[in-house]
Structures are given as structure tokens and as C-alpha cells.
N, C-alpha and C positions, 0 to 999 in steps of 0.2 A: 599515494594518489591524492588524496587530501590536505587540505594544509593543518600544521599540527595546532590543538590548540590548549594544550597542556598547560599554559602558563595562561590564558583564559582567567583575569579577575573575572570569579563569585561574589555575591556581594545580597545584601537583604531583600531587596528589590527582587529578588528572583524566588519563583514560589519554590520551595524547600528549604532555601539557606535559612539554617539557624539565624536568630535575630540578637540574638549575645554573642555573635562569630564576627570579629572585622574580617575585610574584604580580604581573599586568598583566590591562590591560584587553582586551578582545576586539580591540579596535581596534590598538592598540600593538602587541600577538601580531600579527594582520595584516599591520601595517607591515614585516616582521622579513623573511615571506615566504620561510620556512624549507618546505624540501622530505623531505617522509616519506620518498622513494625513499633519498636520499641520506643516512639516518641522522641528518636533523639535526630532526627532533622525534623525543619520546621513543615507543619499540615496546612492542606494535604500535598502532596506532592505523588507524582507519576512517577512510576519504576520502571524499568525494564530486566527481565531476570535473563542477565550474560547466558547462563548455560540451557535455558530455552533456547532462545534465542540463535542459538549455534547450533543448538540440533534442530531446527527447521530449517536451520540450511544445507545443512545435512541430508536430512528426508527430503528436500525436495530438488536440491540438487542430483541424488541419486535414482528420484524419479526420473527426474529427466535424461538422467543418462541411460534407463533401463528403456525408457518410451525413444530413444534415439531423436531430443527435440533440443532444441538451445531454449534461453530466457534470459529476459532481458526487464530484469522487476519493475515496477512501477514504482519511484522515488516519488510518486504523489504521498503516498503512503506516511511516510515518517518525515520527508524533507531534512532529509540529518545525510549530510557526503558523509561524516564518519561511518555508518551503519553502511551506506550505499559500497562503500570501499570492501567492505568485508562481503559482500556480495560480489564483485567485482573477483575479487582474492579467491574467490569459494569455486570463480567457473562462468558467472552470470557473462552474457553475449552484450554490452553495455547497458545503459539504461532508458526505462522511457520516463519521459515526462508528458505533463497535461499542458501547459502553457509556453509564453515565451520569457516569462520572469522563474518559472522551474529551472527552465533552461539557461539561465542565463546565471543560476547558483549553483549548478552543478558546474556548467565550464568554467566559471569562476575558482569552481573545487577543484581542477584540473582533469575532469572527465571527458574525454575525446571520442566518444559512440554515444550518439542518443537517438530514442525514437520521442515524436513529440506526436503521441495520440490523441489527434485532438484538431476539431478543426482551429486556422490560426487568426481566422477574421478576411476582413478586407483589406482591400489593396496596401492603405496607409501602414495596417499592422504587418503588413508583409513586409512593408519596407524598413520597418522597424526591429522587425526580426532579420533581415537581412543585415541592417548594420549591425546589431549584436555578432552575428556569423562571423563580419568583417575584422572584428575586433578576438577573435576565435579562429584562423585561419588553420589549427589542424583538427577542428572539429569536425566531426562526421555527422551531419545531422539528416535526420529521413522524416517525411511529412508527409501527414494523413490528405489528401483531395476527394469530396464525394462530390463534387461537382463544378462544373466551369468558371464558376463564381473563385469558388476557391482555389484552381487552377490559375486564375490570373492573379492572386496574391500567392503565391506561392511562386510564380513566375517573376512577382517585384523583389523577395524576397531574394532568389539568386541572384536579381539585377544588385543589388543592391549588395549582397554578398559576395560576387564577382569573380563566381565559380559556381557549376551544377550542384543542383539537389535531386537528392533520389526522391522520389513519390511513389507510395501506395496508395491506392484506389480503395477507398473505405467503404463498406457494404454495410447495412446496417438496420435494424428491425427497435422500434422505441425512442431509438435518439438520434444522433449525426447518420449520415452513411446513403449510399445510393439505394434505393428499395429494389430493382430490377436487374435483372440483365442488358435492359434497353438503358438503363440509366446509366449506371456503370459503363455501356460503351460510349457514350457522351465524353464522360470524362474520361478515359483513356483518349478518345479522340482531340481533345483541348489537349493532354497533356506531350501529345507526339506534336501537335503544330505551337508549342510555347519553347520559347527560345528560352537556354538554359534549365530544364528540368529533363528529368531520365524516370522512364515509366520501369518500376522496380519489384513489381509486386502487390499484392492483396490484405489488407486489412480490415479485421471486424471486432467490436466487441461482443459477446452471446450472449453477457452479463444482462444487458437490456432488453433483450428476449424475453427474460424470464417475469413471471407471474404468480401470484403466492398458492398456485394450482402445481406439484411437485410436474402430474406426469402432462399437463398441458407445457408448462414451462420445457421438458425434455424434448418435447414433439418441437415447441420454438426455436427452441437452440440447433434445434438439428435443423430444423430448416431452412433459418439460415448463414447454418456452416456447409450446407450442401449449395447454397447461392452461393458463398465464396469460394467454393471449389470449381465450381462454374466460371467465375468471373477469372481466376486464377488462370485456369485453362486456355483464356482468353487474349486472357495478358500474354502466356509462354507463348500462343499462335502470333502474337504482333512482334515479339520478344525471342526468337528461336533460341539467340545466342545469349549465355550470360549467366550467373546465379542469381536468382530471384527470393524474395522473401514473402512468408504465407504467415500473417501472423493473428492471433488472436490467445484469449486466458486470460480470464481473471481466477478468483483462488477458488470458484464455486462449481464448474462445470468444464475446469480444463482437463476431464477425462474423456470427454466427449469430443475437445478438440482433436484429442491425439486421435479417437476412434474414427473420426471421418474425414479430419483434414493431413493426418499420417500419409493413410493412401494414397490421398494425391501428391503427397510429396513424394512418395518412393515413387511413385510410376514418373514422375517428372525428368526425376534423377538430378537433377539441376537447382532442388529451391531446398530452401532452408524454413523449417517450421520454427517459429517465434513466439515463445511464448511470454506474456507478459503482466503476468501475476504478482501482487506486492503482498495485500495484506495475508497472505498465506506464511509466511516468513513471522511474523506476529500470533497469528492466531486470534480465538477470545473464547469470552463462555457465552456465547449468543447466537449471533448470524452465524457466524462462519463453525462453528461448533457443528449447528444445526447441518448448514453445506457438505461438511465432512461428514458427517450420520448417513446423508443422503448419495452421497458419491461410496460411500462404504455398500450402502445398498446396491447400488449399480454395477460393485466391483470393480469401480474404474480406477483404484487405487493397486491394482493385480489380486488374483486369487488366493495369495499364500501375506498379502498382508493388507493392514488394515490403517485408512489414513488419519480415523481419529485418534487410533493409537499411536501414528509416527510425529504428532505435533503435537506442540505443549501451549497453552495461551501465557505469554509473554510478560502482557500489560497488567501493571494493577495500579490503582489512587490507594494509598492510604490515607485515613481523616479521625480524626480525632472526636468522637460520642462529647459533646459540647451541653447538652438537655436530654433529660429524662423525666417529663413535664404529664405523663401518662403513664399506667402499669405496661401497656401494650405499645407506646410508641419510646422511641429513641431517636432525638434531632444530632444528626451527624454534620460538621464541616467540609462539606464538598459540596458542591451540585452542578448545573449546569454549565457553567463555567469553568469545571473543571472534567468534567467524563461526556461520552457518547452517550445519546439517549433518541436517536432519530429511529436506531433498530433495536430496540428492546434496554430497557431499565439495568440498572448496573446490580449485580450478582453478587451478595456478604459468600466472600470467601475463606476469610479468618480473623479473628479477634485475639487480640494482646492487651497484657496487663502486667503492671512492670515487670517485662522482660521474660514473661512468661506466655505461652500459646496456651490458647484456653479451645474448648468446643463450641462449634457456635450456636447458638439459643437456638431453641424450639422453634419452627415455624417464622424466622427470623425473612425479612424479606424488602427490598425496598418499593414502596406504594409510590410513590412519586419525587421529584426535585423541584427546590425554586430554585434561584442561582446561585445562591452558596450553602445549601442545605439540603440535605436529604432525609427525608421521613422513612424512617428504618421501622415495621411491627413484627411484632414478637410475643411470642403466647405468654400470658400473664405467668409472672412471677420470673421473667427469663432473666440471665443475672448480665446485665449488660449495666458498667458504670458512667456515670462524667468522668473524663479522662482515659477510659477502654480505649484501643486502638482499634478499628476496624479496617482488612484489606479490602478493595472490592475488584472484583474481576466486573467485564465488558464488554459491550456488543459493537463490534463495530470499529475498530484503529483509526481507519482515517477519522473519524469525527470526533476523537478521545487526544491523539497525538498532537490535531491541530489546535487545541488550545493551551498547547504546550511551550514558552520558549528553550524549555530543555528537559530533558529525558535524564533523570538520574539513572545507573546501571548499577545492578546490585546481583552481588556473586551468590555463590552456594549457603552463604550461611547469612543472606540476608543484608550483607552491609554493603553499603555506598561504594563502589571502585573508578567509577566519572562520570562526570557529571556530560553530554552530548546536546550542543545547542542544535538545534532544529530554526528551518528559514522558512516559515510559511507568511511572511509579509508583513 
């Protein structure tokens, strides 16, 4: 699916490449099977753990076969076609993207289904996006409209692609989306009198819904996933004939989707539930930890299993204990620059010392980042050196991944097996 990049010059410039290493290929790098914990690539650098990693696709592809839903991941997520492909491979129903430059490095990857969640702007960028299309003629692409505004860039967009586009009709509670039932038929009504688009289906996210209140947020999301079962319903009445698409999920409350917008789809008989979940596939030790705790509560992972147990967190920075300029503090090399920190502080998950794992200190924690440093404390006398390795696990993927131009991947026993460039701009 991808184009291969195996023979990909590494070189110093890239955060992990050893700096006494000349420039080699991705592959060569590979062969070497140099271990981040134990200092022998260069800090900090981002990991991804291959056999996580494959079993969240696992666990959640099998979700979905047990919930009887398709998915179609969000490639916001990691921006890496390598990872997207193995998604693809695993079952996934294409992929979505948030923009018109996401999209435009995935069909460049050779990906021919995408959803583009997301409103796409005005006119000018419709026409913009449409040339891209032009240059992409067996792409299948489907576009979010929550209103006439965006129905008429959406409609330059086909002109200008010179061939139909499917649209959903985006409902939406916090961010994009029609807030009504009265709104929503506005735009279905632009989208039956624009020449060149096909009314397709219902889209929302829940995600925005939500509020740091657990059972006020449940009550949100339900309500409105019961507006887009309404709106849905609306669409099939204008729509008799056809298969239609109902989509929504992200990786925090898509037990809720299955629970209310399931129904309408088996009574329809005719549509396809979409779901569109990324950073579940990742994991962390934070947000989505938290997500999972909470959907475990609700049971919306089934009765007989449990979703914190079915996913593993992925991601970690390793960085190198640089100062130890206090009994209780420890100045690590990472910080903002290099990890997530918009939803929760990044998490000491293991410490190394030549080539040895050690336990990690007492009360060990990190109190804040500046941009390339993290203030680590630790109860007096904690045995943390200059030159200690420390792992940190994270809150949050997308905002960790996108300061990444590449994902090193590292197997069972911890060492380098490729290095995976990511295209976030």
C-alpha cells in the first residue's frame, strides 16, 4: 500500500540517530538493533513498542467485529502511511483524515478510501481540494457539510474534481456540526440542489460533547447521538435507495456509539456504522488510560471483558538524567518539544543504568517541562544518576507523535527494528 522506505537515508539531524553513526539506510539502522533504554541511540527519542502496537489492533479490530461496526482510524493520529497500512491489512474500512494536506499524503501513499472529518473551508479551498482529487482519480473521497456555507465548497470541490462526492451531513454539540434537526435539514436541502455531490449519510463527533463531569459528559454524548439518529433517519426518508453511512468514535465513548447508533443501523438495514477512532490503536498512561477506566465502568467493552486490560500504551520518550542539582530533583533531557503535556504530565515508567533496569525511586514524578527539560522529584536520597536512562510514558498521542519526524519501533526486547517517518508538515 505504501511506498517502501527501507533504504530511507538516517542521518544526525534526525532526533535518535546516533551522532558518531554516518548516514545509513533505514534498513542497515535496523540491522544494528540498538536499544533507546540502554543509551545506545541518541536522547531522547520516541519509541513505539511493535508488539503493543499489534495487539491494539487486534483488540480493537475484534471489537468491532463482535459490535458488527466497520472503522476507518484516524491517520490524524500518527501521520505515518506505514502504520496506516497495517491498519488497512488488519480489516480497517479506509481511512479518515482532518484536512486537505492529510489527504493529500495519504493518496500520495497510495490510499484510495478516505473520510475527511472535518469541515474543508471555503469556496477557494474546495477548489483546491478538488484539484488535489483531480490528480487522485481513483480516490474515493467523502466530506463532512454542516451547513450551506460548506455545501457550496464542497460543490467547487467536485467541480473542480470532475466527478461526484459523497457527503455526510455533520451534527455536532462543542465544535463543527449542525446543532438541530431544523439545521441539519438546511443542509441536506443545499446538498440535493448542488450539482455534483450525493447526500450519503450522517456524521458526528461525541468526543466534543464531553466535559470533565464523567456522568454529565454521558448524558452529552447521548444526546447527541440520539440527534444523529434522528438526522440519519432523515437522510434514508430523502435517500430510500442506496447504502448509506452513520459515522462517529473517537477512542473514548465509541461504546456508546455502538449502544445507540447500532440500533439504527440494524433497523435501517441498508447503512453502515463507521467508526472512526485512532488514537485507541496507541494508547497512553493518561487520558485515554483514564477513557478506558471509565468505559470498563460502563461495560461498554462487553461483560466477560475488560478494555483496559485488552490495550497496551505504545508510546514512550526515552531521555537521558542530564542534572542532579537538588537531593529531591532530577533535570531530565526532554520536554516540551519533545512529549504531550496539553492532557496531563508525562509518567517515569522505567529507569536504566548500563544496560540494566533498575526500580523506579520512591515518589518519583514529573512536576513540570520547559522545552527541553523535565524537572523529575523524587524522595530524598532516591538513587537516580547523570546518565540514568529514564522511559516516560503519556498523555495524549496526537500531541506526543506530532513533534515527531519519525517513530523509531522497537521489538520485544527493546531494540530499534525501523525507524517510521511521520508527515505532519
Amino acid at each position: 500500500m505504501t511506498k517502501p522506505h527501507s533504504q530511507t537515508l538516517l542521518s544526525a539531524c534526525i532526533r535518535g540517530f546516533p551522532l558518531n553513526l554516518d548516514d545509513m539506510s533505514v534498513e542497515a539502522f535496523g540491522a544494528l538493533q540498538l536499544r533507546p533504554a540502554f543509551g545506545e541511540t541518541a536522547l531522547p527519542v520516541l519509541t513505539l513498542d511493535g508488539d503493543a502496537f499489534r495487539g491494539n489492533i487486534a483488540a480493537m479490530m475484534d471489537y468491532a467485529a463482535r459490535a458488527g461496526v466497520r472503522i476507518a482510524p484516524h491517520a490524524k493520529t500518527p501521520m505515518s502511511p506505514d502504520l496506516a497500512a497495517r491498519l488497512i491489512t488488519a480489516g480497517a474500512d479506509g481511512l479518515t483524515v482532518a484536512d486537505g494536506r492529510q489527504a493529500a499524503v495519504m493518496m500520495n501513499a497510495g490510499f484510495d478510501k478516505l473520510l475527511l472529518a472535518n469541515q474543508i473551508g471555503g469556496e477557494a479551498a474546495g477548489t483546491r481540494l478538488g484539484g488535489l482529487l483531480a490528480r487522485h482519480p481513483n480516490c474515493a473521497l467523502t466530506l463532512f457539510v454542516d451547513s450551506p456555507a460548506a455545501v457550496r465548497a464542497a460543490a467547487c470541490a467536485a467541480d473542480a474534481a470532475g466527478r461526484p462526492l459523497d457527503c455526510l451531513v455533520e451534527v455536532g454539540i462543542g465544535r463543527a456540526g449542525a446543532r438541530t434537526l431544523e439545521d441539519a435539514r438546511a443542509v441536506m436541502e443545499a446538498v440535493e440542489a448542488a450539482a455534483g455531490l450525493k447526500l450519503s449519510g450522517v456524521a458526528t463527533y461525541e468526543g466534543a460533547a464531553a466535559t470533565g463531569d464523567a456522568a454529565e459528559s454521558c448524558r452529552r454524548v447521548d444526546a447527541l447521538l440520539v440527534l444523529a439518529g434522528d438526522v440519519f433517519r432523515e437522510v434514508r426518508a430523502r435517500v430510500p435507495e442506496g447504502r448509506l453511512v452513520l459515522s462517529a468514535g473517537g477512542s473514548a465513548y465509541f461504546d456508546r456509539v455502538v449502544a445507540l447508533l447500532g440500533p439504527v443501523c440494524a433497523a435501517d438495514g441498508g447503512a453502515t456504522l463507521l467508526l472512526r477512532s485512532g488514537a485507541i490503536f496507541f494508547h497512553d498512561h493518561g487520558i485515554y488510560a483514564r477513557a478506558l477506566a471509565a468505559l470498563d465502568a460502563r461495560q461498554g467493552f462487553g461483560a466477560a471483558a475488560s478494555a483496559s486490560d485488552s490495550f497496551t500504551p505504545t508510546l514512550r520518550v526515552f531521555a537521558e538524567v542530564l542534572s542532579r542539582p537538588e537531593r529531591e530533583l532530577a533535570i531530565c533531557g526532554m520536554g516540551m518539544r519533545d512529549i504531550s503535556f496539553d492532557q496531563g504530565l508525562p509518567v517515569p515508567v522505567g529507569v536504566y543504568r548500563a544496560g540494566q533496569s533498575l526500580p523506579l525511586p520512591a515518589e518519583m514524578r514529573v512536576t513540570r517541562l520547559n522545552d527541553q527539560h523535565a524537572f523529575v522529584t523524587l524522595a530524598p536520597g532516591g538513587d537516580l544518576r547523570v546518565g540514568d536512562v529514564v522511559a516516560f510514558g503519556l498523555s495524549h498521542p496526537c500531541t506526543a507523535l506530532d513533534r515527531w519526524s519519525h517513530i523509531f519501533e522497537l521489538d520485544g526486547a527493546g531494540a530499534v527494528t525501523s525507524v517510521l517517518p511521520t508527515f505532519f508538515g
